[in-house]
C-alpha positions, 0 to 999 in steps of 0.5 A: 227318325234317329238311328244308332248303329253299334258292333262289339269291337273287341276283336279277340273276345266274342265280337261279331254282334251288333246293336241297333238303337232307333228312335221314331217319334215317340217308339224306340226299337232294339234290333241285336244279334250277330252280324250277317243275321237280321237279329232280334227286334223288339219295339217299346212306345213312350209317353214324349219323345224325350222319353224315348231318346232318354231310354235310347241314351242309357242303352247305348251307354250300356252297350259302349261301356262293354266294348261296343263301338259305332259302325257301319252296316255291312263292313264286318263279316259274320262268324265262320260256321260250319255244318256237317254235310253228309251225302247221305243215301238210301240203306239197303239194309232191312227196317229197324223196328222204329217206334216213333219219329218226331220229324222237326222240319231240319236236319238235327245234330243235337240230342239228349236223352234221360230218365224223364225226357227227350230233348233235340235241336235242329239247324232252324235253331229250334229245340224240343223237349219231348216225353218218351211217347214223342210228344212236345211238352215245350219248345224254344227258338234259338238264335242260331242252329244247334250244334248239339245238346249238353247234359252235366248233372242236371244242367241242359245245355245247348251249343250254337252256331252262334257262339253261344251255349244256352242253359235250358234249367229255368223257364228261359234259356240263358246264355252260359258262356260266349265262345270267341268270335275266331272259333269256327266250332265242330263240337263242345262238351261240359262237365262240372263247368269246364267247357271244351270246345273242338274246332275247324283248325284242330285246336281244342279250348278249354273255358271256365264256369265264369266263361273264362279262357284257361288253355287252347291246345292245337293238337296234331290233326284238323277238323276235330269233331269230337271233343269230351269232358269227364269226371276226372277233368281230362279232356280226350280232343278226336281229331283227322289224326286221331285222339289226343287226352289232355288235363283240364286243368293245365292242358298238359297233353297226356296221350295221342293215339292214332286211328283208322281214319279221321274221327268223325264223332265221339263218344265217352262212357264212365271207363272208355272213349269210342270213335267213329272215322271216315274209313268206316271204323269204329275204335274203342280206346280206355283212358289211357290210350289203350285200344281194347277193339275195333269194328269195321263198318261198310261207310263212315261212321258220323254217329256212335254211342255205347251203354254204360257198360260197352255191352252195346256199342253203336254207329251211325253211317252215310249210308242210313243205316245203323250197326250194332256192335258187342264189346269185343267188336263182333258185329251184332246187327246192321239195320236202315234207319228208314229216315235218314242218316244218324247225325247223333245218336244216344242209346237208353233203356234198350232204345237207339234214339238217333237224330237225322239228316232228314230231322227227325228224332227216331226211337228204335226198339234196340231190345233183342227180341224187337231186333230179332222180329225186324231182321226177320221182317216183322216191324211195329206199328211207327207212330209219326209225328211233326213238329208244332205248327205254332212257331215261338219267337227267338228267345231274347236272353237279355231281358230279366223279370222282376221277382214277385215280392213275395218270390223265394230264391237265393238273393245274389249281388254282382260286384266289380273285382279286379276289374271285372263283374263277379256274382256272389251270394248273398242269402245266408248258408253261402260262401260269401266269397265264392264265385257264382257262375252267371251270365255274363250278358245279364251282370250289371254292377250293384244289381241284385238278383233273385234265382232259384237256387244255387248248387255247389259245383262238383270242383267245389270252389264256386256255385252254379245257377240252376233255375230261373233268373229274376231282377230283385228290387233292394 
């Protein structure tokens, strides 16, 4: 037996991985993933020993010519990760009119709701696509926790504590960009592309569709746990000194505004930014830094969200409970969550959907009339639901399928430019010189590849894979 042990050496970019290459006899197993974690393994028998040292050979070649090195188990610290903790106890206030609870089996931190699903994220790494009656249509296992669920047009995107954020369009999720190894990240947000991403020391990052640095700022407090993108490509950073706004594009600083408290959570809507903070508050700010009002809890508020319109505006305490402000900030309703305290919440179609401490996805009836039976005592019948028993392997992002020979698609080529590997297009209708946002772990330079589609970017500029990713034999 023969064994190869490598770590990605490039201490300023996404290291901390490792890649392990073992040949017994005839078998070569691959086992990869971030250091500190036992990885993903897979096992492929050969016809001769040759054969496998052969295959093993041309792996690791690969690998080393992306800034792979050889090591020595154990002499590298995994990545810095750090979860939110909430002490969270037992509300006493009265039971909100819960419809459903899908319990995941861990706390949750990551949601997205719309029109056709719901989508959450736990810290087992698993992720769930759910229809709005609570029940599972598919699921994926993550390498890693969830740090949230992303939405930027019709793209899902999932961030973990593994660094990396995950684009769910195709059947498989694909990495969509590598955050740097020294980020400890809180929180991360996408829009048209850009990606901002908050951070234990209270820094804010800014990448590219090519998962390209473009500016880091330390804004003037620590701890950011919010960080959103919007359609103007600003980026409003919260933080323990309140919120900071800066251009996307330069990282120009544009405002700071302070806050009661430090910021816990944030939410955007098309004309404000909402906080949440540690001193129980909740404050609404448009998007210049005006603060148009205010809302006093009875705990910290480590969730909150709002309707299009600020009609609603919502929060999430330590205590499990729920509140529900108008957009003046007068106190609507407070109701106990009955599973925990909110991590994130989401508000659709007059329902509070939140995700919990205790790792459930829970569908509140936040219509006026099922509130106002609750506050009086008269609840629905809760449909309870869990998890699938079923487990599914950790998704392994770095294996692509032949396209079938008579598959439709668009025909891309990946190139080296400048020294580094470029997607472009090249069905006909396309720009052929515009860049395609790709994995980066699947480039290869001269291979061709067949997606589904490909969608201008909003920016305008490059294009966006949306869909499934397949090798294409020319």
């Amino acid at each position: 037996m023969t064994k190869t042990y490598l770590e990605l050496s490039e201490d300023t970019g996404a290291a901390h991985k490792f890649y392990e290459v073992v040949i017994d006899d005839t078998e070569l197993t691959i086992r990869y993933g971030r250091i500190g974690t036992d990885g993903t393994k897979s096992t492929k028998s050969f016809a001769t020993n040759d054969a496998a040292v052969k295959e093993a050979n041309k792996k690791i070649k690969a690998k080393k010519s992306k800034g792979y090195a050889e090591a020595v188990i154990g002499q590298r610290k995994k990545r810095a990760i750090s979860r939110r903790s909430i002490a969270s106890t037992k509300s006493t206030a009265k039971k909100s009119p819960v419809l459903w609870k899908f319990d995941s089996g861990s706390a949750a931190f990551g949601i997205y709701i719309d029109d056709r699903f719901c989508w959450m994220g736990n810290e087992d790494g698993a992720v769930y696509k759910l229809n709005h009656q609570g029940e599972v249509l598919n699921q994926y296992k993550l390498p890693d926790g969830v740090k949230c669920i992303i939405a930027d047009s019709d793209w899902i995107y999932v961030g973990c504590d593994d660094g990396n954020v995950y684009d769910l369009t195709g059947k498989l999720p694909r990495k969509a960009y590598e955050i740097k190894e020294d980020v400890d990240i809180y929180w991360l947000d996408i829009n048209s592309g850009l990606l901002g991403v908050s951070d234990s020391a209270g820094q804010v990052t800014v990448i590219d569709y090519d998962d390209e640095e473009q500016w880091s700022k330390k804004s003037t407090g620590s701890s950011g746990w919010m960080v959103r993108c919007d359609d103007a490509g600003r980026v409003y950073h919260g933080h323990s000194s309140g919120v900071s706004c800066y251009d996307g594009q330069t990282g120009n600083n544009l405002w700071n505004q302070g806050t009661k408290g430090s910021v816990m959570f944030g939410w955007r809507t098309q004309d404000t930014v909402l906080t949440g903070s540690s001193s129980a508050w909740l404050e609404l700010f448009d998007k210049e830094g005006a603060k148009l009002a205010e809302m006093k809890g009875e705990g910290a508020f480590y969730s909150c969200a709002a309707s299009d319109n600020n009609e609603f505006i919502f929060g999430g305490d330590s205590s499990s409970s729920v509140y529900c402000f108008d957009k003046a900030g007068k106190r609507l309703w407070k109701l106990a969550t009955t599973c925990g305290s909110a991590y994130s919440m989401q508000y659709h179609n007059e329902k509070l959907y939140i995700v919990t401490t205790h790792g459930v996805l829970t569908c509140i009836d936040a219509s006026a009339e099922a509130i106002k039976k609750a506050e009086e005592g008269e609840l629905p019948q809760v449909k309870d639901i869990k998890a699938p028993k079923k487990q599914v392997a950790v998704v392994n992002t770095d294996v692509l399928e032949e396209a079938a020979d008579d598959a439709q698609g668009v025909l891309l080529k990946c190139i080296k430019e400048g020294g580094k590997l470029r997607v472009r297009a090249l069905s006909p209708g396309h720009e052929a010189n515009w860049n395609v946002q790709f994995p980066k772990n699947l480039r290869k330079e001269g291979a061709t590849y067949l997606v589904d589609e490909i969608r201008e970017s909003g920016q305008g500029g490059f294009y966006r894979v949306f869909g499934n990713i397949f090798t294409k034999s020319e």
